[in-house]
C-alpha positions as CSV (number, residue, x, y, z in Angstrom):
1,X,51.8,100.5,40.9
2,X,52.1,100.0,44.5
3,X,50.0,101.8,47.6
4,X,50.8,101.5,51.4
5,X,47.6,101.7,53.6
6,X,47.5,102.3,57.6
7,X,46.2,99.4,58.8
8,X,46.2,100.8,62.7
9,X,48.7,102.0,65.2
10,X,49.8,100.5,68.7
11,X,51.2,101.8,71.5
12,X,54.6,100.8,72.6
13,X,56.7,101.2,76.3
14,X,57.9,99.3,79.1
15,X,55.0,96.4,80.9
16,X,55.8,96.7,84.9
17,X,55.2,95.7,88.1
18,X,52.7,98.1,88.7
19,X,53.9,98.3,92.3
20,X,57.3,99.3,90.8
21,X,56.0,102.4,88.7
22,X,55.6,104.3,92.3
23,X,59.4,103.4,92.3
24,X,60.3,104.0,88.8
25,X,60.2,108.6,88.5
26,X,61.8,108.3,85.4
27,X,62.4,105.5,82.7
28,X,66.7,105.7,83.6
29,X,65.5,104.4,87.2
30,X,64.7,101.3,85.4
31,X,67.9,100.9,83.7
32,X,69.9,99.6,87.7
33,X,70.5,96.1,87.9
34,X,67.9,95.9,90.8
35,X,65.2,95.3,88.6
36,X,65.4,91.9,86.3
37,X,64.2,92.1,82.8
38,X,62.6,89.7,79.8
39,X,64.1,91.2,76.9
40,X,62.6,90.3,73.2
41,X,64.8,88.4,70.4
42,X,66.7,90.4,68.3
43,X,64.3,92.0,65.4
44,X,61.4,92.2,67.7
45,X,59.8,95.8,67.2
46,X,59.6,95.5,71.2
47,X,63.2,94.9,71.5
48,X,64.2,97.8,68.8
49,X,61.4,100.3,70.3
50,X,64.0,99.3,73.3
51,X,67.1,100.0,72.3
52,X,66.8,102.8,70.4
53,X,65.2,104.2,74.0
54,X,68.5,102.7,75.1
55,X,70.6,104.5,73.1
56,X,68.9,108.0,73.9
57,X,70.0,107.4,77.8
58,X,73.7,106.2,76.6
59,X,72.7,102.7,77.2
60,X,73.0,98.9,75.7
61,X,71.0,96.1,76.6
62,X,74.1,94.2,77.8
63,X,73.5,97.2,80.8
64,X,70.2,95.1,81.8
65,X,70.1,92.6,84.7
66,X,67.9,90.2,82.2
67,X,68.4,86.3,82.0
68,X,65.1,85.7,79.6
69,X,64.1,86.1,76.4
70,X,60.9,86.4,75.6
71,X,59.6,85.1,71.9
72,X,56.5,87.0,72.5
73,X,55.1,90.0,74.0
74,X,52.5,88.0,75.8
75,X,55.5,85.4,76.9
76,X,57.6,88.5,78.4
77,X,53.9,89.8,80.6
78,X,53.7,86.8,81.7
79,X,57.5,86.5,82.6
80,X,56.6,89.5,84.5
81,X,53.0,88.1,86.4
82,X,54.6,84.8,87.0
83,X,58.0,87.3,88.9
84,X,60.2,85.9,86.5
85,X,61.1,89.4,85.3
86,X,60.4,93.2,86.8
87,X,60.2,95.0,83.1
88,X,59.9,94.0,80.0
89,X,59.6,96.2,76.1
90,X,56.1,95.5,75.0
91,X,52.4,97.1,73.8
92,X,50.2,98.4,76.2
93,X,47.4,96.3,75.0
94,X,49.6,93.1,76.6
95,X,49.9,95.1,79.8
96,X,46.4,95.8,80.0
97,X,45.7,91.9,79.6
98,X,48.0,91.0,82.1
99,X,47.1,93.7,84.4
100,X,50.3,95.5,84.2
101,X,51.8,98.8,84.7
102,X,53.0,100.4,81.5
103,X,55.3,103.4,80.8
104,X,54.5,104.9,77.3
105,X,57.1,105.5,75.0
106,X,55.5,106.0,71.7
107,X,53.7,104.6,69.2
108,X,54.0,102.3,66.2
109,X,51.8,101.5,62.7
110,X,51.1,98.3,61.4
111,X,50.2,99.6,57.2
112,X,49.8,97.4,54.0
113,X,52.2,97.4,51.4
114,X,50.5,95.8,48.2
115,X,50.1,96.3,44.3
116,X,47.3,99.0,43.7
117,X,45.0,96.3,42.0
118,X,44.8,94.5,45.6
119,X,43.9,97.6,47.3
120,X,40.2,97.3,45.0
121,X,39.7,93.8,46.1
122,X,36.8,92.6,47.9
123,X,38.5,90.7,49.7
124,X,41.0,93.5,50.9
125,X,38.4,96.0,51.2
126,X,36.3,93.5,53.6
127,X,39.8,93.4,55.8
128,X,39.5,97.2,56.3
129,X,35.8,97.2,57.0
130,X,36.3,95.1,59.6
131,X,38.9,97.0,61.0
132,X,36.9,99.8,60.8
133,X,34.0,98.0,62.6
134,X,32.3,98.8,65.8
135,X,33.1,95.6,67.2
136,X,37.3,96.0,66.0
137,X,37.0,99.5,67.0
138,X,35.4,97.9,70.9
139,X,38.3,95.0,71.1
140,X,41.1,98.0,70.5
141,X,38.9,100.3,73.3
142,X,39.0,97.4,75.8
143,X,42.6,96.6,75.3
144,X,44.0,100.1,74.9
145,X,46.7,101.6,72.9
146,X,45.5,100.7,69.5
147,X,44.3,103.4,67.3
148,X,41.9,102.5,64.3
149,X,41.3,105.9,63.4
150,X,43.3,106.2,60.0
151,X,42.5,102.3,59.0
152,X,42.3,102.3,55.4
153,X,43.4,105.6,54.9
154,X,45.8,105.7,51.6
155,X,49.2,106.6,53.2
156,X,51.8,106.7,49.4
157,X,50.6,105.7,46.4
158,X,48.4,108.6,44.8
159,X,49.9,109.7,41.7
C-alpha cells in the first residue's frame, strides 16, 4: 500500500575557498590540518556524505583541524565567507549562493515515501507539478546541482 516518488536529486561535495581549489589537486590535500573546517552535526546528510568520503581515504573527522559546527549548510558557507572555516561538507547549490568553490562528490535524492492513496491527491499531485514547473525547474538552473528530471517519477510501489 505504500509508493516512494523521486522528489529531485542534489549535488553533494566539499564548499571552498575558491582560491584554495588551485591548491587543493586532490580531495586528500584537504584532509592536513592547514586548512580549518565547519563540520555539520552528527546525522546531517552533509556530515555522512563526509565521512563515508572519510572513510574511503582511511580517515575520521577527529583527523580535521575544525573548531565549528555548523547546524546548517548555509551556516557552514557562511563560516567559510565570513574566514571562519577553509572547507566545509555541503550542496553545491549553497556554494553557488555564497560564491564558493565546490569539489563534487556525488549526488543525493530527496523521494516521498507515502500510502498509495496520497500519491492521487490533488494536493500531492499539485506538489509535483510545481516541481516540475518551468519556474522550479529555473530556481534549480540558477542554483546548480539540483536535478528535477525524474520529479514524480514512481520509484517502488508498482505491483
Amino acid at each position: 500500500d505504500w509508493v516512494l516518488i523521486r522528489a529531485f536529486r542534489r549535488e553533494q561535495g566539499l564548499m571552498i575557498k575558491p582560491r584554495l581549489l588551485d591548491l587543493a589537486h586532490n580531495v586528500q590535500d584537504l584532509f592536513d590540518r592547514q586548512f580549518r573546517w565547519a563540520l555539520r552535526q552528527s546525522g546531517a546528510g552533509a556530515q555522512r556524505f563526509l565521512m563515508e568520503i572519510m572513510g574511503q581515504h582511511g580517515l575520521n573527522a577527529s583527523a580535521l583541524n575544525s573548531e565549528i559546527t555548523a547546524l546548517s549548510e548555509r551556516e557552514a558557507g557562511a563560516a567559510i565567507v565570513m574566514d571562519h572555516a577553509d572547507v566545509a561538507p555541503g550542496a553545491r547549490a549553497i556554494a553557488t549562493e555564497f560564491g564558493l568553490g565546490f569539489i563534487p562528490f556525488g549526488w543525493e535524492s530527496f523521494d516521498f515515501t507515502l500510502p498509495r492513496s496520497i500519491w492521487f491527491r490533488r494536493l500531492f499531485q499539485d506538489l509535483l507539478g510545481r516541481l516540475k514547473s518551468v519556474q522550479c525547474q529555473q530556481l534549480a538552473d540558477e542554483l546548480s546541482g539540483y536535478d528535477l528530471s525524474d520529479a514524480g517519477e514512481l520509484l517502488w510501489g508498482d505491483e
